[in-house]
N, C-alpha and C positions, 0 to 999 in steps of 0.2 A: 630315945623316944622323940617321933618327932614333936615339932610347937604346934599348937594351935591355927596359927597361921599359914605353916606351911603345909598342915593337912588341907587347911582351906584351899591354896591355892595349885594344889597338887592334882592341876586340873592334864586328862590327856590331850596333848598338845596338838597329834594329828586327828582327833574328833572337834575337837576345838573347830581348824583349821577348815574342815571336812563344811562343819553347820554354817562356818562365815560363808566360805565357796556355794555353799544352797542358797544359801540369807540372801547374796550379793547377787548371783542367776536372776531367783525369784524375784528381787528387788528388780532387774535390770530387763526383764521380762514383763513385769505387770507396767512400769512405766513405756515401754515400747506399746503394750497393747492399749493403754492410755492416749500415748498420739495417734494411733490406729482412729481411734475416736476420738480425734481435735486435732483434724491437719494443718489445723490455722498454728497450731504451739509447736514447733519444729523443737522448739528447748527440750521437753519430753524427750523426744527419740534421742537429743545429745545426753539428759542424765541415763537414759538408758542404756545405752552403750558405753558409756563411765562403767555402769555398774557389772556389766558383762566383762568388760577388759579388768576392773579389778577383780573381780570371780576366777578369770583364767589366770591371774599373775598370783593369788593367793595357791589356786590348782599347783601350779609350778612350782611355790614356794613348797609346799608341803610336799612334796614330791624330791626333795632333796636327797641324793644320797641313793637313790631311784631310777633318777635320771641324769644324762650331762649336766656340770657345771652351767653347761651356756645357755640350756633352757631355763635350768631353775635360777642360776642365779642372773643371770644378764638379762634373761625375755624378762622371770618372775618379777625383776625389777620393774625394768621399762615398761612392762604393762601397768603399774599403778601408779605409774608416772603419766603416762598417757593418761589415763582417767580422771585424775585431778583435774589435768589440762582439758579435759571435755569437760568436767564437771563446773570448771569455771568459765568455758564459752558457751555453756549450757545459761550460765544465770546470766551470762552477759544478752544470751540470745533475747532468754525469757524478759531482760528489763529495756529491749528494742535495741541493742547498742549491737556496733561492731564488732564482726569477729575475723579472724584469718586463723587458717591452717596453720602457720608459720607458728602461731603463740599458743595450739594444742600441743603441739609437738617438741616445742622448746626444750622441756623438762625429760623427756622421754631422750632427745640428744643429746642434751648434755650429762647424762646417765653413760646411754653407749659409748662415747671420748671419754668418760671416766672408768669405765669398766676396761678399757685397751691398756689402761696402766695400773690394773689390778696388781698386779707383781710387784709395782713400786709403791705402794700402800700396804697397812693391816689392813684387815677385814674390817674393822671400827672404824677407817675412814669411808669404807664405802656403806656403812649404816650413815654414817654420815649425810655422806652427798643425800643418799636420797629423804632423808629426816627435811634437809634442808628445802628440797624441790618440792615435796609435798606441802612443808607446812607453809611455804612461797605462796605456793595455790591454794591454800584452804585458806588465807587470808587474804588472797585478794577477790576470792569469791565472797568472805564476810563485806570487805567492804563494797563490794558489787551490788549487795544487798540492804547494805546500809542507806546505800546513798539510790535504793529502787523510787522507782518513778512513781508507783502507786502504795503509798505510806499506809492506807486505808485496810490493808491485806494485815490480819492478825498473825496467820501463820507467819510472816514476815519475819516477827518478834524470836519465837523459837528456834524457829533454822536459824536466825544470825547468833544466837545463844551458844549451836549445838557447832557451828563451823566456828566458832571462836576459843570454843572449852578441846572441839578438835586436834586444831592448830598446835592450842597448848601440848596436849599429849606428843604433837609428834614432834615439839619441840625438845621434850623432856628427854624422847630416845637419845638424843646428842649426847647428855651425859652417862646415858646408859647404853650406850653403845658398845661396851666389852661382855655386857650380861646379855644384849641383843643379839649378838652374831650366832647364829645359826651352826650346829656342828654340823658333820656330813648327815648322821641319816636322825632325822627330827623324832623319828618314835622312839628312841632312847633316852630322851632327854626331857627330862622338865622343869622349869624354869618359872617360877612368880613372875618377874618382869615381862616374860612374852607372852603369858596366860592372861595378864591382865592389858597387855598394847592390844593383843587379837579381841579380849573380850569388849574393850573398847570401842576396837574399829568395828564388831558385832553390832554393839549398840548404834553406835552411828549410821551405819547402814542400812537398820531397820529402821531406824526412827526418820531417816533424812529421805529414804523415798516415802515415805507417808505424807510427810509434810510439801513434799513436792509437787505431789498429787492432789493435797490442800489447797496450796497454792495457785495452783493454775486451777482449781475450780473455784476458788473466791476471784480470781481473776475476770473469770468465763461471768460470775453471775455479776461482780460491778461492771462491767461492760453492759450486760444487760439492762442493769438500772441507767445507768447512765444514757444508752439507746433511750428508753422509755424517757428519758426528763430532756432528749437532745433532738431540734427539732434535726430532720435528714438533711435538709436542703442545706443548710447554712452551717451548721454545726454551731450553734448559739440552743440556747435554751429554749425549749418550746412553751408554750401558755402557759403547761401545767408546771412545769418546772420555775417559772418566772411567778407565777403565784405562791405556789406553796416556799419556797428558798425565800421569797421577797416579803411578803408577809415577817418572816423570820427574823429578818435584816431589818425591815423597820420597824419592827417592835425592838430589838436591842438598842437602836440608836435613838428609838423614846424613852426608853427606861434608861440609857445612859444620859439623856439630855441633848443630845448631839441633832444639830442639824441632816436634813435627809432632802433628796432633790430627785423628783420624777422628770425624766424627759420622754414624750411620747412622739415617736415618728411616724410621718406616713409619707410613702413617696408620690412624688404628685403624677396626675394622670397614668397610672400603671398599668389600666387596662390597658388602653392605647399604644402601649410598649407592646405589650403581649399580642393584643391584633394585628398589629403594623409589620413587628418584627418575629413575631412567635415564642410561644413559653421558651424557647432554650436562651434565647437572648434575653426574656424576662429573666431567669435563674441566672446566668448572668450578673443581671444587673444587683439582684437581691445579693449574693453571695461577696460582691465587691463591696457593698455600704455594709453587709456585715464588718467584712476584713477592717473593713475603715475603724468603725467604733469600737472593735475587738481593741486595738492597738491604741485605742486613743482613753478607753476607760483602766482603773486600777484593779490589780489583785482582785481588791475585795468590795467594789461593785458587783452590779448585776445588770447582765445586757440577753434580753430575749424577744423573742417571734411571737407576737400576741394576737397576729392576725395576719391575714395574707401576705399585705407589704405594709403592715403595723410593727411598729417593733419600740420596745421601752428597754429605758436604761434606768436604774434606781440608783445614784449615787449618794454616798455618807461622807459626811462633815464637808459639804459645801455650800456655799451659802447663793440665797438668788444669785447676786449678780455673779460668782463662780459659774453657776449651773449656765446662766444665761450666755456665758462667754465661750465653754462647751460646746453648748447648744450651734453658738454660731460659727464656730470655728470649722466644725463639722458639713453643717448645711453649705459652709463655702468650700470646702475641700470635694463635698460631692456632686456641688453643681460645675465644679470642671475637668471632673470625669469624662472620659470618651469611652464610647460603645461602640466596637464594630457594627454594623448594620444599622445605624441608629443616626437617622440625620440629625437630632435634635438632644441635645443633653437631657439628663434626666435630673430632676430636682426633688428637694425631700423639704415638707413643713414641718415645724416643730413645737409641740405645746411641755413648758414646761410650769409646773408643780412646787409647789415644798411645803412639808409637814408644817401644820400648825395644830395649836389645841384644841382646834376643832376637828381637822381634820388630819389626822394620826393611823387613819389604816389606809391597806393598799388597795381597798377599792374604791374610798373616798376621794386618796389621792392621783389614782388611775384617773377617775370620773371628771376631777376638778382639770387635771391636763389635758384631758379629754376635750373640755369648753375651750380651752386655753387654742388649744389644735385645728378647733372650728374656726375660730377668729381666724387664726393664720389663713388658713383655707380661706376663708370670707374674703382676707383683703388683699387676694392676688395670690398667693401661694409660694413658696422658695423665700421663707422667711420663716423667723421665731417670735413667740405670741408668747407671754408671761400670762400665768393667772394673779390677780390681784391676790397679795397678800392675808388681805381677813376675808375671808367666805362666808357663805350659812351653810349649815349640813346640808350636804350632798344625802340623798334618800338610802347610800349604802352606810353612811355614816350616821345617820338616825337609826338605822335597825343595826347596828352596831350596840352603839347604844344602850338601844332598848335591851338589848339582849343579856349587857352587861348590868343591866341594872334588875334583871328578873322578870322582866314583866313587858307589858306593849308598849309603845311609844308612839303620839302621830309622825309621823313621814308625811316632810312637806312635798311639795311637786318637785320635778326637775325643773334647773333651771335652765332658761331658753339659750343655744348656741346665738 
């Protein structure tokens, strides 16, 4: 009589084989009409054709006994050999990295140079090889994924879960490779060990184009956020995005105590740029004092477009004379800049800021760099202007304030540039 177990698994091996072959079509099929609609993700149409060549090399498989040796076993192979191999220039697509023909294909070669000396092996080395090629590629697609460029993507987490626990399976065939080898014709035969590899690569197959399709649509819509918080022109942050993130960032570095340091830029006479030389040479000009202070602030600063040719920098844990040494280092890097078309260099003033306990929010501290920035302007221009250290509330810092405190507050006037 048989055990318990082996009624469980006394699964039929070519319906088994039959639902993978649909699962992996259907999978390799809805990911195709996926990039259909998002020509921009070419990685889509690479997992989708993974999923199609493992569809026909399973077809093949199950077909043993059917048909020639050399389709089922030689093609059956090297088709899901090849697909691993797309399925990992697939993530490498989708994480912007390079790919070559040469490293789809690899796995799928060195299958055919092993299959030519089928005669001088058991059948157990040639489960072998391919145990080895695949699980090759499903681990270097985890770490593909590991090491993705946008960490922010939850689906992230799962897929590198399910190409790891993968791996492992197809690593385990190695030692099961005398209970793996396939007899000539597969509907005679059933077998626990390949009921549960196929039911595996089942699961995987369904669950991993889901999550592929996840993926590239959390992709699609942080792209979108990020457009919206990124100004076009310059690729820095725009108002919105420099208020609400900035805001954030100086209230952690008041509640840790930490010094904080505004710099406010404006580039000097820039209509005149624009009249003289015309907005493409204005853009131009903006896009290069971007690059400049991209490169010259940290990580976990904040550098953004707060107005035309206004742009603020928020820096943490610097102190005035830090900020102010910044400040200048910059304004001299920019004013020896060259502009095609552009008889006269372009120069940029600077008002810089730093949180006090008065003044502790970003619009009080915008406002105070603000004064700071007129001065420069006032005394010639292509210079930096410090705001004095103690202030009186600035009118956004009064209604701050008041706000925090429940109730009205007077607001005194501004004070004069």
């Amino acid at each position: 009589m048989p055990t318990v177990a082996a009624f469980y698994f006394a699964i039929d091996l070519p319906t088994l084989f039959a639902v993978t072959v649909f699962i992996s079509a259907t999978g390799g099929l809805l990911l195709l009409f996926s990039w259909t609609q998002n020509r921009r993700t070419p990685s889509l149409a690479l997992f989708g054709a993974s999923y199609l060549f493992a569809s026909a090399g399973a077809a093949l498989l199950g077909a043993r006994g059917l048909i020639p040796d050399f389709w089922s076993v030689c093609v059956g192979h090297a088709l899901p050999c090849g697909a691993y191999g797309m399925l990992w220039a697939g993530t490498r697509c989708f994480e912007g990295r390079q790919i070559r023909a040469s490293w789809i294909w690899a796995g799928a070669t060195i299958w055919f140079v092993g299959f030519q000396f089928e005669s001088l092996f058991p059948p157990q080395a040639v489960v072998m090889l391919e145990s080895v090629i695949l699980a090759a590629y499903a681990l270097l697609t985890a770490r593909e994924i590991w090491y993705a460029r946008d960490r922010e993507l939850l689906s992230r987490w799962p897929t590198l879960a399910l190409m790891v626990s993968h791996s492992g399976f197809l690593l385990v065939r190695i030692p099961l490779a005398d209970a793996l080898t396939l007899p000539p014709f597969l509907g005679l035969w059933q077998s626990t060990p390949v009921s549960v590899m196929v039911f595996e690569a089942l699961f995987t197959a369904f669950c991993l184009s889901f999550l592929r399709v996840a993926m590239s649509k959390e992709r699609a819509e942080l792209e979108q956020r990020r457009a919206a918080l990124t100004d076009s022109l310059t690729g820095v942050a725009n108002r919105r995005a420099f208020f609400d993130l900035g805001e954030r960032l100086l209230q952690r570095a008041v509640a840790d105590r930490r010094p904080a340091a505004l710099l406010l830029f404006d580039l000097d006479r820039f209509k005149a740029v624009n009249d003289t030389a015309g907005h493409q040479a204005g853009d131009r000009v903006l896009k290069a004092f971007c690059d400049l202070v991209r490169v010259a602030v940290r990580p976990g600063d904040l550098f953004g477009r707060v107005g035309g040719e206004e742009f603020a920098g928020l820096l943490v844990n610097v102190s005035m004379a830090e900020a102010l040494q910044i400040a200048e280092r910059l304004r001299g890097e920019f004013a020896v800049m060259r502009f095609p078309g552009l008889a006269a260099n372009v120069t940029v003033s600077v008002g810089v800021a730093i949180a006090t306990e008065t003044c502790r929010t970003l619009p009080a501290l915008l406002a105070t760099a603000d004064r700071a920035l007129y001065r420069a302007k006032a005394e010639g221009r292509n210079r930096v202007a410090a705001a004095p250290f103690v202030l009186i509330d600035t009118r956004a810092e009064a209604a701050h304030r008041a706000t925090e405190a429940g109730g009205p507050a007077a607001i005194p006037a501004p004070v004069a540039g």
